[in-house]
Backbone as CSV, one residue per row, in Angstrom:
resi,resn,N_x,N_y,N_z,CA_x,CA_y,CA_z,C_x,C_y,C_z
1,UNK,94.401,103.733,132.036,94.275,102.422,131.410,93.611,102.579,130.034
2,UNK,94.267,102.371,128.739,93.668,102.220,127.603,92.394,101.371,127.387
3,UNK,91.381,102.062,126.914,90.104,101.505,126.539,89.603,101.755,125.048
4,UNK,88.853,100.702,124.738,87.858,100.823,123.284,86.739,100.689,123.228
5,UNK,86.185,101.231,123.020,84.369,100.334,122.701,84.384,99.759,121.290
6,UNK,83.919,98.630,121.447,83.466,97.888,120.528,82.329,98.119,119.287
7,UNK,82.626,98.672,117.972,81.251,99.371,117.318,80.655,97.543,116.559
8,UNK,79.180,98.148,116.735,78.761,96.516,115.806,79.186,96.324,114.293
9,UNK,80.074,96.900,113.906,80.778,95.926,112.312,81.915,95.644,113.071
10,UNK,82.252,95.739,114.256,83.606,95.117,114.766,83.480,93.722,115.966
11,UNK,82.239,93.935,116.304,81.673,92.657,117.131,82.041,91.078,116.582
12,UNK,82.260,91.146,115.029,82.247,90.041,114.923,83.494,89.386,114.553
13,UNK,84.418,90.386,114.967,86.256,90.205,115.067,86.531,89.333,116.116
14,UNK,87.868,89.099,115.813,88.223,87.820,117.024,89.212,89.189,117.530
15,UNK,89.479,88.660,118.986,89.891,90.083,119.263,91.832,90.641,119.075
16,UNK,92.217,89.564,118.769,93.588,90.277,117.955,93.398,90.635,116.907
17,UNK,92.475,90.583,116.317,92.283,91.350,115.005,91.944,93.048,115.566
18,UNK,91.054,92.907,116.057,90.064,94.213,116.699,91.653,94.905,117.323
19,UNK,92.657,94.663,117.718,93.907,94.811,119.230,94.669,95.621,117.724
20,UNK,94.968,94.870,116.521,95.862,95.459,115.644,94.814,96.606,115.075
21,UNK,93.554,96.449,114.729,93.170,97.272,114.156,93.073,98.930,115.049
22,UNK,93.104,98.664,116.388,93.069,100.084,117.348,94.607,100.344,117.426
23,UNK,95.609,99.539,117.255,96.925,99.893,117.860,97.945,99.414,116.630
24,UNK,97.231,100.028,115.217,98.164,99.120,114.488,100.058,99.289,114.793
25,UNK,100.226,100.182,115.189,102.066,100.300,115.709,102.402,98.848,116.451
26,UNK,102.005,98.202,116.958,102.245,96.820,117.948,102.450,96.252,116.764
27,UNK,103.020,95.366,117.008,103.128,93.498,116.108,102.234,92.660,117.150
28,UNK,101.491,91.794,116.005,101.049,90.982,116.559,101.260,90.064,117.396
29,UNK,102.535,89.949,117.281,102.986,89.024,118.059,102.432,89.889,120.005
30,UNK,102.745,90.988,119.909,102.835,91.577,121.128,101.350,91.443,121.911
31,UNK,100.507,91.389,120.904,99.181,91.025,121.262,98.448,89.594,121.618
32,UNK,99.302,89.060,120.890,99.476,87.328,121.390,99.844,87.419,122.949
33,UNK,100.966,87.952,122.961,101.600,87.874,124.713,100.389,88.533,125.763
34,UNK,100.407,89.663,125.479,99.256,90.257,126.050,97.870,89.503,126.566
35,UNK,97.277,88.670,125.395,96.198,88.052,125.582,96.525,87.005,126.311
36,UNK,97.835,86.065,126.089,98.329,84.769,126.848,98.308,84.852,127.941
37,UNK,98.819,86.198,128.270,98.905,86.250,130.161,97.624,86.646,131.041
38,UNK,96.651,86.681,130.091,95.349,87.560,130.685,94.938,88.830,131.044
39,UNK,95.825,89.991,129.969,95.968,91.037,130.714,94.591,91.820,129.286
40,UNK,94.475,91.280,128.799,92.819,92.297,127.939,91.753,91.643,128.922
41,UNK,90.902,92.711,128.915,89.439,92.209,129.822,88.480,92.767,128.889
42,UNK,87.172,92.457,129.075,86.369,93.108,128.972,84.946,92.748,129.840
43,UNK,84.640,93.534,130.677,82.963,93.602,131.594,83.810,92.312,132.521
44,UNK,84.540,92.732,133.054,85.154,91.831,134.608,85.267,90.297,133.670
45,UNK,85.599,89.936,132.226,85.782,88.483,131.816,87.688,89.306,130.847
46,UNK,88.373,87.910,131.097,89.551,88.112,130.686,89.431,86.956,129.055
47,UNK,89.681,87.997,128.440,90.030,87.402,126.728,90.751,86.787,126.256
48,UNK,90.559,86.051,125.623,91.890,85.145,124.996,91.580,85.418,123.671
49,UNK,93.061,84.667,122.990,93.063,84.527,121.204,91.986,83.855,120.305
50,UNK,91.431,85.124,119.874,89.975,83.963,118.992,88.342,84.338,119.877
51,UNK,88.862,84.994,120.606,87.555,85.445,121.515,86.947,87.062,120.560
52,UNK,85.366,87.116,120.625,84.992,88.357,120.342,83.946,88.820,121.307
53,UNK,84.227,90.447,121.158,83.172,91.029,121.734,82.328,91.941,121.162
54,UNK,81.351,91.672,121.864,79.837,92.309,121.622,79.701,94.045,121.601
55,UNK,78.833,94.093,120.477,79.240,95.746,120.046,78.718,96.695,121.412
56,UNK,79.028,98.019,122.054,79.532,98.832,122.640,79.901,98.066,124.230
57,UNK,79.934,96.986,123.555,81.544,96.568,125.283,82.454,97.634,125.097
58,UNK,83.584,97.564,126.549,84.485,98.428,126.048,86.173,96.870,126.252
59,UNK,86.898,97.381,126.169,88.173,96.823,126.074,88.858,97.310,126.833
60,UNK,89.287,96.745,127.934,90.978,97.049,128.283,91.869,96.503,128.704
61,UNK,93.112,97.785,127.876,94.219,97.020,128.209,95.135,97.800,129.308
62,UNK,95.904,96.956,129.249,97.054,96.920,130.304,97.467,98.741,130.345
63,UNK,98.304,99.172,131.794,98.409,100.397,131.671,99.927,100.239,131.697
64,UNK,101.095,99.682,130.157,101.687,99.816,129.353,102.484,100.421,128.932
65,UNK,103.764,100.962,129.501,104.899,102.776,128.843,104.430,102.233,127.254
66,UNK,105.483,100.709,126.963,105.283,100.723,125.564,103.832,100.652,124.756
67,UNK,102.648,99.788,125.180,101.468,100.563,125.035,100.915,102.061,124.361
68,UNK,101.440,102.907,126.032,100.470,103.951,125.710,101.230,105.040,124.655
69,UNK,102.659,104.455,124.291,103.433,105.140,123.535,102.896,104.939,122.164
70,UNK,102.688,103.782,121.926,102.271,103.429,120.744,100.917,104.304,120.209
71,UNK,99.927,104.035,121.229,98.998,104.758,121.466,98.744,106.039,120.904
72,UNK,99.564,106.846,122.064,100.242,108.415,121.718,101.107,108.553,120.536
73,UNK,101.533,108.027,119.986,102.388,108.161,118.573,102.371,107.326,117.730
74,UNK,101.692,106.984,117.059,101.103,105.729,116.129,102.504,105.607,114.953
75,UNK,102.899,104.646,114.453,104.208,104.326,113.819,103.074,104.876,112.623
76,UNK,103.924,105.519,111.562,103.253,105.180,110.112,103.101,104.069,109.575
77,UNK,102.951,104.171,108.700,102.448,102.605,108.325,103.100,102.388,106.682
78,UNK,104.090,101.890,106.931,104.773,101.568,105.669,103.601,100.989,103.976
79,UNK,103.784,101.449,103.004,102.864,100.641,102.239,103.296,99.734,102.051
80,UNK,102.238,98.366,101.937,102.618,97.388,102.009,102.586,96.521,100.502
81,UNK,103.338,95.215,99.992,103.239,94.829,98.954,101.744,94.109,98.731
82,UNK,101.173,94.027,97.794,99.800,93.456,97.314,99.905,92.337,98.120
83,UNK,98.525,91.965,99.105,98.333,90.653,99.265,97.597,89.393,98.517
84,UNK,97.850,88.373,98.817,96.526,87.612,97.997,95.769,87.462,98.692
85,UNK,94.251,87.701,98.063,92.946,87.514,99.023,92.940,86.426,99.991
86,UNK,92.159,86.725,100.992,91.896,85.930,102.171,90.924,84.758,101.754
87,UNK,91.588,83.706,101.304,91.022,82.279,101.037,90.986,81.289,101.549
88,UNK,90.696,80.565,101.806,90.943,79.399,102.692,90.500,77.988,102.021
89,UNK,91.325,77.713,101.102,91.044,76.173,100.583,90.846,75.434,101.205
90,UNK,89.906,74.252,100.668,89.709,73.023,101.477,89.736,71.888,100.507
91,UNK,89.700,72.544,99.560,90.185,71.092,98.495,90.265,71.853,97.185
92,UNK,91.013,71.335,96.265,91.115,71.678,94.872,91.528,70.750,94.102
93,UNK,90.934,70.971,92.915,91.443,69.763,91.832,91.666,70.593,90.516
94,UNK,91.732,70.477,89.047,91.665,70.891,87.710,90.327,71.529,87.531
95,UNK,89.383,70.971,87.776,87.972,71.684,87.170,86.977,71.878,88.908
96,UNK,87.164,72.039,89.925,87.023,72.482,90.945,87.894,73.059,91.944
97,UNK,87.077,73.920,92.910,87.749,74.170,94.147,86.517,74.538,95.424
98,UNK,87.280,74.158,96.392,86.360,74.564,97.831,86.727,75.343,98.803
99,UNK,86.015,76.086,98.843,86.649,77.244,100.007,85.968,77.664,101.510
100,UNK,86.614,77.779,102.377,85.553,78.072,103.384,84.911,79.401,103.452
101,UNK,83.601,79.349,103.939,82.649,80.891,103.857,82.253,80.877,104.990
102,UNK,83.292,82.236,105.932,83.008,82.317,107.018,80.977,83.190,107.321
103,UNK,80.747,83.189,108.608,79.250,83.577,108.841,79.520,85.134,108.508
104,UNK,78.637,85.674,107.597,78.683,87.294,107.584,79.300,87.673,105.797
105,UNK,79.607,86.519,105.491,80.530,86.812,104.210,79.115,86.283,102.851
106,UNK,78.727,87.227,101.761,77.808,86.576,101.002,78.520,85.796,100.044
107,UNK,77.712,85.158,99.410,78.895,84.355,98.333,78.339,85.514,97.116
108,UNK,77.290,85.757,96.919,77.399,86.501,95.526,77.364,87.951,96.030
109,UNK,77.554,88.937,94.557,77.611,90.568,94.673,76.084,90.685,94.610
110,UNK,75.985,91.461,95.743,74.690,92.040,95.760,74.600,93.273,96.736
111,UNK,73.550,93.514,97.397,73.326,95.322,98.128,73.628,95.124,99.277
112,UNK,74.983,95.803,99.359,75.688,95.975,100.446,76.983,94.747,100.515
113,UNK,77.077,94.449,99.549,77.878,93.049,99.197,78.891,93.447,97.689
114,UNK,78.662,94.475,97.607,79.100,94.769,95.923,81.048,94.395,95.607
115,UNK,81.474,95.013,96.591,83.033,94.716,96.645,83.575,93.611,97.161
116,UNK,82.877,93.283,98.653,83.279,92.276,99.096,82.391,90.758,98.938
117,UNK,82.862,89.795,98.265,81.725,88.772,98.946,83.098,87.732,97.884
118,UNK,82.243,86.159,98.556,83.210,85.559,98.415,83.215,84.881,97.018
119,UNK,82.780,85.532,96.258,83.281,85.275,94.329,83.784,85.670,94.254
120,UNK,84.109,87.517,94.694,85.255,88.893,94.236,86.296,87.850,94.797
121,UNK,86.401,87.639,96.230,87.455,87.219,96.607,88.336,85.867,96.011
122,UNK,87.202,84.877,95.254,87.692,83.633,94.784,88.528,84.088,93.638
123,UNK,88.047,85.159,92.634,88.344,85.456,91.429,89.871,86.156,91.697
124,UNK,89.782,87.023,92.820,91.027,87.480,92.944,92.128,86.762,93.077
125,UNK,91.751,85.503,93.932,92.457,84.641,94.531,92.883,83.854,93.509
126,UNK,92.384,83.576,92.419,93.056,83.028,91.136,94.000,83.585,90.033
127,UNK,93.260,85.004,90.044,93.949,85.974,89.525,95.073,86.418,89.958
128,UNK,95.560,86.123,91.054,96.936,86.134,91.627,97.587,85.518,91.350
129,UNK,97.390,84.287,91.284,98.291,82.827,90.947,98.088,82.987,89.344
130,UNK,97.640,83.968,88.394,97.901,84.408,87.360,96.474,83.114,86.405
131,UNK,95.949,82.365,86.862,95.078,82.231,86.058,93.896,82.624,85.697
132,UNK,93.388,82.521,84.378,92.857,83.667,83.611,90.700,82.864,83.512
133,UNK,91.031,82.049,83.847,89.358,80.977,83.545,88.288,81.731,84.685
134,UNK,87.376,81.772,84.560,86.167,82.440,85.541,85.908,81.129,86.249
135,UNK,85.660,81.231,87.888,85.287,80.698,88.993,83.711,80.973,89.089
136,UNK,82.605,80.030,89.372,81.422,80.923,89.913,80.545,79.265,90.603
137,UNK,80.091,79.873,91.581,79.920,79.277,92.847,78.873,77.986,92.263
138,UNK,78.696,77.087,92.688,77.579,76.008,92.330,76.404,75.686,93.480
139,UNK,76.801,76.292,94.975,75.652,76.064,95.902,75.733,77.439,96.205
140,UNK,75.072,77.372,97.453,74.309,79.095,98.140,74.798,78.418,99.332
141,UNK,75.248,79.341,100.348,74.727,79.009,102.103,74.100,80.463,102.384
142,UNK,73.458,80.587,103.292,72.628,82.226,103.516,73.794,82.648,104.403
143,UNK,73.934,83.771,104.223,75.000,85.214,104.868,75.443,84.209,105.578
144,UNK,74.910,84.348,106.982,74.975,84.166,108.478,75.785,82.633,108.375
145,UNK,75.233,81.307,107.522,75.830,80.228,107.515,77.264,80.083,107.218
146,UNK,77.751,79.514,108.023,79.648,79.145,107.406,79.788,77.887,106.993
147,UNK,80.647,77.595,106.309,80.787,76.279,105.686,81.587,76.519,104.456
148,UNK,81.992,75.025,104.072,82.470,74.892,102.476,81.364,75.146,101.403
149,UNK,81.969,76.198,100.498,81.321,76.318,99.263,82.233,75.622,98.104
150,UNK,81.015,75.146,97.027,81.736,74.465,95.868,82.046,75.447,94.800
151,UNK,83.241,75.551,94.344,82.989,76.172,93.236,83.957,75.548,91.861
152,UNK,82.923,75.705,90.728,83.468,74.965,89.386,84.624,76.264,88.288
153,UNK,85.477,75.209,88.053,86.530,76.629,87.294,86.401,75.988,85.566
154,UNK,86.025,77.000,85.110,85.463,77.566,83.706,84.530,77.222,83.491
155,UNK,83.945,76.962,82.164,82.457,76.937,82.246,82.235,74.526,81.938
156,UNK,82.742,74.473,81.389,82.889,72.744,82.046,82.996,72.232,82.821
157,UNK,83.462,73.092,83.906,83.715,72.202,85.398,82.270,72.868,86.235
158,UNK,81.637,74.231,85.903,80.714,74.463,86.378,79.483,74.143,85.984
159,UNK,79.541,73.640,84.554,78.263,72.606,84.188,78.379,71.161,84.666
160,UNK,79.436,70.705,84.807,79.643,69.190,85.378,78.788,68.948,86.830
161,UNK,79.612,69.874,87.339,79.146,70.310,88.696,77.802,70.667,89.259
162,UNK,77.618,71.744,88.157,75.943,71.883,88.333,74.930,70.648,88.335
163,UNK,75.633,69.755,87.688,74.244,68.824,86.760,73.993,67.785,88.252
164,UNK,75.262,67.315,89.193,75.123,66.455,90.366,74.253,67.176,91.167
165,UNK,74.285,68.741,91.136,73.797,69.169,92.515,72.161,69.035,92.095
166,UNK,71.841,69.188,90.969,70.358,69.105,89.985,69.606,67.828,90.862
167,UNK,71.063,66.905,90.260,70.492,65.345,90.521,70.268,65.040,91.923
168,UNK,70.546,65.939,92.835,70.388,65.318,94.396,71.800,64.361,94.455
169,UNK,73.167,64.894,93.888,73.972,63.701,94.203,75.097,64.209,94.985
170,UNK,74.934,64.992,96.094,75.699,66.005,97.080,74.677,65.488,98.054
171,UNK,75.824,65.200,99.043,75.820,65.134,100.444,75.946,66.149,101.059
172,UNK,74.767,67.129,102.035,74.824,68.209,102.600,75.241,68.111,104.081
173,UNK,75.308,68.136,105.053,75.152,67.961,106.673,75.540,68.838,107.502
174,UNK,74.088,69.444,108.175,74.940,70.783,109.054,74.672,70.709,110.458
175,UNK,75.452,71.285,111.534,75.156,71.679,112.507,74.934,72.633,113.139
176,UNK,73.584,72.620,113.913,73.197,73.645,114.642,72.341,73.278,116.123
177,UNK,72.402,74.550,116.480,72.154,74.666,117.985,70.305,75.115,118.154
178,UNK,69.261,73.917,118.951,68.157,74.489,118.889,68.160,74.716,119.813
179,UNK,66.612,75.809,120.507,66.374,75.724,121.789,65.615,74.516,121.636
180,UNK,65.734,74.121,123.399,64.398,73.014,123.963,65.386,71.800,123.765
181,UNK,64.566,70.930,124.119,65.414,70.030,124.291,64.715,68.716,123.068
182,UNK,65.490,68.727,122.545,65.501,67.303,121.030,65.880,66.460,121.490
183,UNK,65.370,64.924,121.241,65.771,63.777,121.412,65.758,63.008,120.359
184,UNK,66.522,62.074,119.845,67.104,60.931,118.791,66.952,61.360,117.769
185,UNK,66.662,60.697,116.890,66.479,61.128,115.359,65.230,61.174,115.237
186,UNK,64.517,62.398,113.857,63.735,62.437,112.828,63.400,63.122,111.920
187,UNK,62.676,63.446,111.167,62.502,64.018,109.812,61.451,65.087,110.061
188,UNK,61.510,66.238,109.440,60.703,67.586,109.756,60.195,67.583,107.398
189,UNK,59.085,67.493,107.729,58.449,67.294,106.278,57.537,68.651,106.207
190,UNK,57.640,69.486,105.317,56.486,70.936,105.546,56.591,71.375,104.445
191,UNK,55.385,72.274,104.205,55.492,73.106,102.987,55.731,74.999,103.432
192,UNK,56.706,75.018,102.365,57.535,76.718,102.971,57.671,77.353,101.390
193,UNK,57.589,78.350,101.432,57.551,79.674,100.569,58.995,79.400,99.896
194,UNK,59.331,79.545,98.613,60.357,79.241,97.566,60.027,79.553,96.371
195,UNK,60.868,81.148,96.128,60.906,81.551,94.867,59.338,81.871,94.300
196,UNK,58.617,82.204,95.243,56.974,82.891,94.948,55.642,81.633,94.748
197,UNK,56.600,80.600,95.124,55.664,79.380,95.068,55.775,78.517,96.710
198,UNK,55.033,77.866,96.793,54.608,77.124,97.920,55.233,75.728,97.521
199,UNK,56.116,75.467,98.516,57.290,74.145,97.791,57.323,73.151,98.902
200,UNK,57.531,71.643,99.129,57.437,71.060,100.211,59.412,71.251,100.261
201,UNK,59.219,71.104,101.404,60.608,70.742,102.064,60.698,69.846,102.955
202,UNK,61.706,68.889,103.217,62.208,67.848,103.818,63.905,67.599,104.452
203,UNK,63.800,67.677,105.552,65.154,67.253,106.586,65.068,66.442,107.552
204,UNK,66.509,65.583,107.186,66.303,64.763,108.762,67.175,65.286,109.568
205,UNK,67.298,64.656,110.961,68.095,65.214,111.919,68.402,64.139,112.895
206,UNK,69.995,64.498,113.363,69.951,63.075,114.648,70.537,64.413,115.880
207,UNK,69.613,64.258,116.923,70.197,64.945,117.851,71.628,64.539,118.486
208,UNK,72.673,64.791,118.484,73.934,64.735,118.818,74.309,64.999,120.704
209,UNK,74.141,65.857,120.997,73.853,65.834,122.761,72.745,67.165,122.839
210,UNK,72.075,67.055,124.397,71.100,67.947,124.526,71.902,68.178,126.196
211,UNK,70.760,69.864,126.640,70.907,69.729,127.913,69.464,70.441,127.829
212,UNK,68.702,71.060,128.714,67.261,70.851,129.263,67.051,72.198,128.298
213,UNK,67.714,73.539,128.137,67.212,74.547,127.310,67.941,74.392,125.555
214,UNK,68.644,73.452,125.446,69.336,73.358,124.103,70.019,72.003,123.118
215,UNK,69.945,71.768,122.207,70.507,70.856,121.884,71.050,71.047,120.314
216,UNK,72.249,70.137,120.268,73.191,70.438,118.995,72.713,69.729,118.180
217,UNK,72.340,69.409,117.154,71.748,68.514,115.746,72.489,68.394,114.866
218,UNK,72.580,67.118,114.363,73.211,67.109,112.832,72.033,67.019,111.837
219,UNK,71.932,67.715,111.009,70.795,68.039,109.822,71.436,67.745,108.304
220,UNK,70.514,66.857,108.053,70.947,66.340,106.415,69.419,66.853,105.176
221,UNK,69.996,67.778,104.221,68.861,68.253,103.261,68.509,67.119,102.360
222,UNK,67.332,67.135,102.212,66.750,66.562,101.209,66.289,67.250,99.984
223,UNK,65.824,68.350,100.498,65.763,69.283,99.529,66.257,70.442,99.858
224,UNK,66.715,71.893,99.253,67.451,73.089,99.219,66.873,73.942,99.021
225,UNK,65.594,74.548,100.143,65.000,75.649,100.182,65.146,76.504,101.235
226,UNK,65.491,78.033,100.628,66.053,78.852,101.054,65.435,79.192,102.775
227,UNK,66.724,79.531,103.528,65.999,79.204,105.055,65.348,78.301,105.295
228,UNK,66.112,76.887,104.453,64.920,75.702,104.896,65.021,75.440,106.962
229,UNK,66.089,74.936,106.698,66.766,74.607,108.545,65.809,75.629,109.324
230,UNK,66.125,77.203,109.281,66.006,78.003,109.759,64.280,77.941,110.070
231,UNK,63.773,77.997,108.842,61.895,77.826,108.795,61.375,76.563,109.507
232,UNK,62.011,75.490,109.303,61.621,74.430,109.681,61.550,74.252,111.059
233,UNK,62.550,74.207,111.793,62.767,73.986,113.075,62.376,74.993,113.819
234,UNK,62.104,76.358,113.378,61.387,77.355,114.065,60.063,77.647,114.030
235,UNK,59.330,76.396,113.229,57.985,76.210,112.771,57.643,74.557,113.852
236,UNK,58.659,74.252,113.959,58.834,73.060,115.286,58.947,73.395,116.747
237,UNK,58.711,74.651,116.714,59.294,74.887,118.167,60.311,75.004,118.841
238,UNK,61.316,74.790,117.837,63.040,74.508,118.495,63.408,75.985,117.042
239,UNK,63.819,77.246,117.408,64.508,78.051,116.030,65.665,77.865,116.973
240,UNK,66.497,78.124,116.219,68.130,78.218,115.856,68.628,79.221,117.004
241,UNK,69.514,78.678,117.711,70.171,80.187,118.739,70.825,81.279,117.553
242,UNK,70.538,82.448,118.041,70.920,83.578,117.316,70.207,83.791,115.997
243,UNK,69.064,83.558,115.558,68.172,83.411,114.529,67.511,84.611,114.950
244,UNK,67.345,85.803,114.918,67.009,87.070,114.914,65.729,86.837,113.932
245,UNK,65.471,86.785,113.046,64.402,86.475,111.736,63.337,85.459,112.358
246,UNK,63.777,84.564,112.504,62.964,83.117,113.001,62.905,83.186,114.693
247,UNK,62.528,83.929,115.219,62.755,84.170,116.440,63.178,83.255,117.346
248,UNK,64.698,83.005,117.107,65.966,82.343,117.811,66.479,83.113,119.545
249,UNK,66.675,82.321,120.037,67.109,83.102,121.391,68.763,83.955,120.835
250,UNK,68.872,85.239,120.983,69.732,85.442,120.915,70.910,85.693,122.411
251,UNK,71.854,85.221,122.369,72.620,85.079,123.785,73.982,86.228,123.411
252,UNK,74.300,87.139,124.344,74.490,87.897,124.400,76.375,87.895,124.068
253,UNK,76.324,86.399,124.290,78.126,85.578,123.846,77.971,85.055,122.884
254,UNK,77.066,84.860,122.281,76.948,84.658,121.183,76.833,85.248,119.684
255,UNK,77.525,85.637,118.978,78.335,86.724,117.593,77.304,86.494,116.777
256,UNK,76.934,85.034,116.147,76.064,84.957,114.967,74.676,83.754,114.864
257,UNK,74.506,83.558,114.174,73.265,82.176,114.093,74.434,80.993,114.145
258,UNK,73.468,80.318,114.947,74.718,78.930,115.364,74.080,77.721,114.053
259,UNK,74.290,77.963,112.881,74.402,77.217,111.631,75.706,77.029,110.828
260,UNK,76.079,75.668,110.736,77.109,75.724,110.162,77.127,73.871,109.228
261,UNK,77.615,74.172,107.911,77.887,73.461,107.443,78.890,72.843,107.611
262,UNK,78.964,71.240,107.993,80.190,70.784,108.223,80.789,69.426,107.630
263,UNK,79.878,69.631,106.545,80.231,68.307,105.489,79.899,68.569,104.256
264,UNK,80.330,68.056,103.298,80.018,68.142,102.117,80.693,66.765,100.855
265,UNK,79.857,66.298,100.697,80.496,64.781,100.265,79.371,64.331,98.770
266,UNK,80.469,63.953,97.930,79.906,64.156,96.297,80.775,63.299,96.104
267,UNK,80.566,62.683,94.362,81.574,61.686,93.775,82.038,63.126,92.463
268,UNK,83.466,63.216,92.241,83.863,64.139,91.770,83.536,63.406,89.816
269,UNK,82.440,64.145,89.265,82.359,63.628,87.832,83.147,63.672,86.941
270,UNK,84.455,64.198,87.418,85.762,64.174,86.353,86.747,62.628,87.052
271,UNK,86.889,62.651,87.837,87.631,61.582,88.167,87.061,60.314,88.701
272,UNK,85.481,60.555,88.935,84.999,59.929,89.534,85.238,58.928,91.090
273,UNK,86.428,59.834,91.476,86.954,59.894,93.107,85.723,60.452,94.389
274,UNK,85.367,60.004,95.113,84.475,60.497,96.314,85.617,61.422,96.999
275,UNK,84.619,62.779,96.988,85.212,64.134,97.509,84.480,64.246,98.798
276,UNK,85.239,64.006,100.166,84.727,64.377,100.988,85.150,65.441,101.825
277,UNK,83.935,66.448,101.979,85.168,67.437,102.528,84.789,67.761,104.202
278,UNK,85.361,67.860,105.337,84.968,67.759,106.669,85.443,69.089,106.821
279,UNK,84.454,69.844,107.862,84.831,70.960,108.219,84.689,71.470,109.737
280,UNK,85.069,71.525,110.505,84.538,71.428,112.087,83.679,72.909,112.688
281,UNK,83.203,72.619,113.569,82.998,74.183,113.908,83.778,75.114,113.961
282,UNK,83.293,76.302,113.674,84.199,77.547,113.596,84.577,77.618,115.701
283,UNK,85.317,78.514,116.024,86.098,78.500,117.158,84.695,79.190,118.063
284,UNK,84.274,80.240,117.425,82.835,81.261,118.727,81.878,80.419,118.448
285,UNK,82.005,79.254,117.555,80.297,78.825,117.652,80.811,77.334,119.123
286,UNK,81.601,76.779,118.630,82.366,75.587,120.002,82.560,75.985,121.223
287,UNK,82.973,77.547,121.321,83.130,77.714,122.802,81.895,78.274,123.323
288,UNK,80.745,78.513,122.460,79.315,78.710,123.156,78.937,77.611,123.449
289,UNK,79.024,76.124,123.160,78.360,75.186,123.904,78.324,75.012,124.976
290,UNK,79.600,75.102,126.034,79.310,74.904,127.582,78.790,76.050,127.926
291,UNK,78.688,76.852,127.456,77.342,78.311,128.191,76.504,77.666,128.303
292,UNK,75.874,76.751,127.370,74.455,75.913,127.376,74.666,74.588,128.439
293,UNK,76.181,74.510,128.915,75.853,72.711,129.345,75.822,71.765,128.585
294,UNK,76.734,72.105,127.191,76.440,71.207,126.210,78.395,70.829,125.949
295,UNK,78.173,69.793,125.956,79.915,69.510,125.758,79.496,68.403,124.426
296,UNK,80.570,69.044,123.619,80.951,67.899,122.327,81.598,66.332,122.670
């Protein structure tokens, strides 16, 4: 029976990705079927499309002629024509665009980020479609957070842009998963470390459903200090599931920090149209809620 272990830069694959990357000779499609019928496992649980596993699990599959052939004789691998970067719009106009930033992806180049992060990728992604103007980001989310990022195209749409987010005139709203159990709404007011100074910070929150060890929150910023969510609520007694730093429970089905941006709502200063952009949970952070007893 074909097996893999799982290394941790691959943990955070969905697992037809992880299926092509060990067996690239298959088509995907073949791995679709495979997973549909229940025939990948891993640790006595059967996998589906969009599922990941945890680094040195192992994998297996089916015991396969066409499989283990593939296996045993790997097809070459034709070169393939240039792709365009992996983008994912969520809105665009003339002097903006929004893209989603999955958890793990930085938005700027930095150490250990130098090739990949999601400016290289925006810039490429324009540069394909052959235009020539510089893209560069107008908010931050930290690594681990997913969500829509704004970004302004040339340097007018990124001063326009800049000047609302200055003004407090962006609508932020995220969701995340605390421990303990939260009830109704309120506001977490504190002073936290920012940029070598001692800065107050302010969020409200409406608890959305709870069950006795966890509950989901919607969180709206008032102000934008770095690891605010993260500091705050782990200075409350409730940190973030999967918050490794802020000492978050980490759960063992669980891939990353359960933070995610899922709104983002501004009046666009060129057209003066309200840009709202909705973004739902990513797929591993939704199917960890009933582990907790927590249904959307």
């Amino acid at each position: 029976m074909p097996r893999f272990v799982v290394t941790k830069a691959e943990e955070i694959l969905p697992i037809e990705q992880l299926l092509s990357q060990w067996v690239p000779g298959a088509p995907p499609a073949y791995f679709r079927q495979l997973l549909k019928k229940g025939k990948v496992t891993s640790a006595d649980k059967t996998l589906r499309e969009g599922d990941t596993v945890g680094a040195d699990e192992t994998v297996l599959l089916p015991d396969s002629t066409r499989l283990l052939d593939l296996i045993a004789n790997p097809q070459p691998i034709e070169p393939s024509k240039p792709q365009q970067p992996e983008v994912e719009v969520l809105f665009e106009s003339r002097e903006m665009l929004v893209v989603y930033k999955p958890a793990g992806l930085a938005i700027h180049n930095g150490k250990g980020h130098e090739r990949d992060n999601l400016t290289t990728r925006v810039a490429a992604f324009l540069a394909a479609r052959g235009e020539t103007f510089q893209a560069a980001p107008i908010q931050r989310l930290d690594l681990e957070t997913s969500g829509p990022v704004l970004f302004g195209k040339g340097r007018k749409g990124c001063s326009e842009l800049g000047k609302i987010f200055m003004q407090g005139e962006v609508t932020k709203v995220y969701l995340a998963l605390v421990s303990g159990k939260l009830l109704g709404r309120g506001e977490l007011l504190s002073d936290i470390p920012a940029k070598g100074k001692i800065k107050e910070a302010r969020s409200s929150y409406n608890t959305l459903v709870s069950s006795d060890n966890a509950s989901l929150v919607e969180i709206q910023l008032q102000t934008g200090r770095q690891h605010q969510i993260r500091r705050q609520f782990s200075d409350a007694g409730h940190p973030l599931f999967g918050d490794r730093r802020y000492r978050g429970i980490c759960h063992r089905k669980l891939p990353r920090l359960f933070l995610h941006c899922r709104r983002l709502t501004f009046v666009d200063p060129f057209s003066k149209q309200q840009v709202d952009i909705n973004c739902p949970l990513p797929k591993e952070l939704a199917r960890f809620l009933p582990q907790l007893g927590i249904e959307q």
